[in-house]
N, C-alpha and C positions, 0 to 999 in steps of 0.2 A: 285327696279326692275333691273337696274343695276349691281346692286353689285351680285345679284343672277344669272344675267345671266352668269357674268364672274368668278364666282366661278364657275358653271358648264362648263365652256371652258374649265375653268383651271383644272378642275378634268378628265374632254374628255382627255387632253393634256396628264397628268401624267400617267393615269394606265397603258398605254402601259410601260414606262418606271417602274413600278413596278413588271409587269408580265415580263420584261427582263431579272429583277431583281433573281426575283424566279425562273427563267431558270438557269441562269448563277450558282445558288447554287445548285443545281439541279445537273444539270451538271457536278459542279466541286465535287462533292461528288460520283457522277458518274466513273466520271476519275479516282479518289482519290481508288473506287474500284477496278476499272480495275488494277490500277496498285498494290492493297494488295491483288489481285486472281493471277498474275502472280509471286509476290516473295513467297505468300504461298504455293500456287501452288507447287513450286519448292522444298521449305523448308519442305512440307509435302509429297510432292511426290504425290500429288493431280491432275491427268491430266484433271478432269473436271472442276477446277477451270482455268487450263490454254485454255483448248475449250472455256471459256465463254468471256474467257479476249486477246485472241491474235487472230486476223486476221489469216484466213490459205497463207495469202501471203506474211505473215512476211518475214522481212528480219534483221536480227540479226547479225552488224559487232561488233568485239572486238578485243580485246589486252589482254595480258595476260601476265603476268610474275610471277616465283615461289617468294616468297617472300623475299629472300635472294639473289635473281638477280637484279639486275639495269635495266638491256635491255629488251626490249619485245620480243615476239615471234611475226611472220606475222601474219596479219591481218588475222583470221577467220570469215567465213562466216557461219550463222547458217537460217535452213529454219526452220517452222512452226513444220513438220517431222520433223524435228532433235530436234527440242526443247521438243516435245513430249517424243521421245526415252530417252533424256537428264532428263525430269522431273522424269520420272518412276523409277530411278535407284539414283539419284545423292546423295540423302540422304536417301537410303532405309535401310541402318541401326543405321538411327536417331543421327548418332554421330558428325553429322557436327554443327557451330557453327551456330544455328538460330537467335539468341539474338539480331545482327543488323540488322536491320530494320530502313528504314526512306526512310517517303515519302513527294514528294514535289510537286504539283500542281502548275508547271511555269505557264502556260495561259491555257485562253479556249477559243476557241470562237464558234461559233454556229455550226460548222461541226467540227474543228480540233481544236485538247490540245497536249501539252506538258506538261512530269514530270520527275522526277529525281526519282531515288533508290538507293540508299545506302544498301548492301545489303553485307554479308559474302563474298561473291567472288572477290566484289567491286562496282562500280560506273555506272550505267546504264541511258542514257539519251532516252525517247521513247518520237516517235510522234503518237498519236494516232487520229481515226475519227468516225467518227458515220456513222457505216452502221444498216441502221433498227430502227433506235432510239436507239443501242446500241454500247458505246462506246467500241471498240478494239484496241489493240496496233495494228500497222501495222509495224513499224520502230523502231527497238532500236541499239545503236551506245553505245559500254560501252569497260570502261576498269577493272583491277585488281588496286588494293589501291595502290597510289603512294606512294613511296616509302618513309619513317617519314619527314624527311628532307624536302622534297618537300611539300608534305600536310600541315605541320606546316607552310610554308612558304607563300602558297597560301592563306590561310586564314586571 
């Protein structure tokens, strides 16, 4: 009688921590969208994949430099509008280079996630949060590819 009660404590105890479990995958599969709706988005010239995946209160800082430059250009600021305007044209005659691609699921936790992109332009770090039960980026902070040299070196 024993042994039967404390198996049933012990099961009381765990499920919660298995239903945290299936959250958190949940979740991170979630995130993991949000951020392949925002690079496709882009790569397709799709703006309702970018409605589904960025907060309208984005704020969007970056760096930028031509590829055969060393130095960056000042820091740009992009809003939720301007990423819209951005998405509809940037590859609207499919000849940009889509192929890189790469996404990275740094954390989640039960309101707010961070992820990385790897994406044709460069390097994009977002924070994102859950309004509605639905994750959105609200914050991305990215640069253009560091330059061979450096990348090689960071890795």
């Amino acid at each position: 009688m024993t042994t039967r009660i404390l198996t049933i404590a012990a099961l009381a105890l765990l499920l919660p921590l298995a239903d945290a479990a299936a959250q958190t995958a949940s979740d991170k599969d979630a995130v993991r969208q949000a951020a392949l709706d925002y690079v496709d988005g882009i790569y397709t010239v799709d703006t309702t994949r970018i409605e589904r995946s960025v907060h309208e209160n984005l704020t969007k800082r970056g760096f930028w430099r031509e590829p055969t430059d060393s130095a960056y250009r000042p820091e740009s600021v992009m809003t939720f509008d301007q990423l819209m305007k951005l998405t509809s044209v940037w590859n609207k005659d499919g000849k940009r280079d889509t192929s890189i691609k790469e996404i990275t699921v740094l954390d989640v936790l039960d309101q707010t996630a961070s992820a990385k992109i790897v994406a044709m332009w460069g390097i994009d770090y977002m924070h994102l949060a859950k309004y509605d039960g639905r994750w959105q980026i609200i914050n991305i902070v990215w640069q253009a590819h560091p330059p061979r040299a450096q990348a090689t070196a960071s890795r």
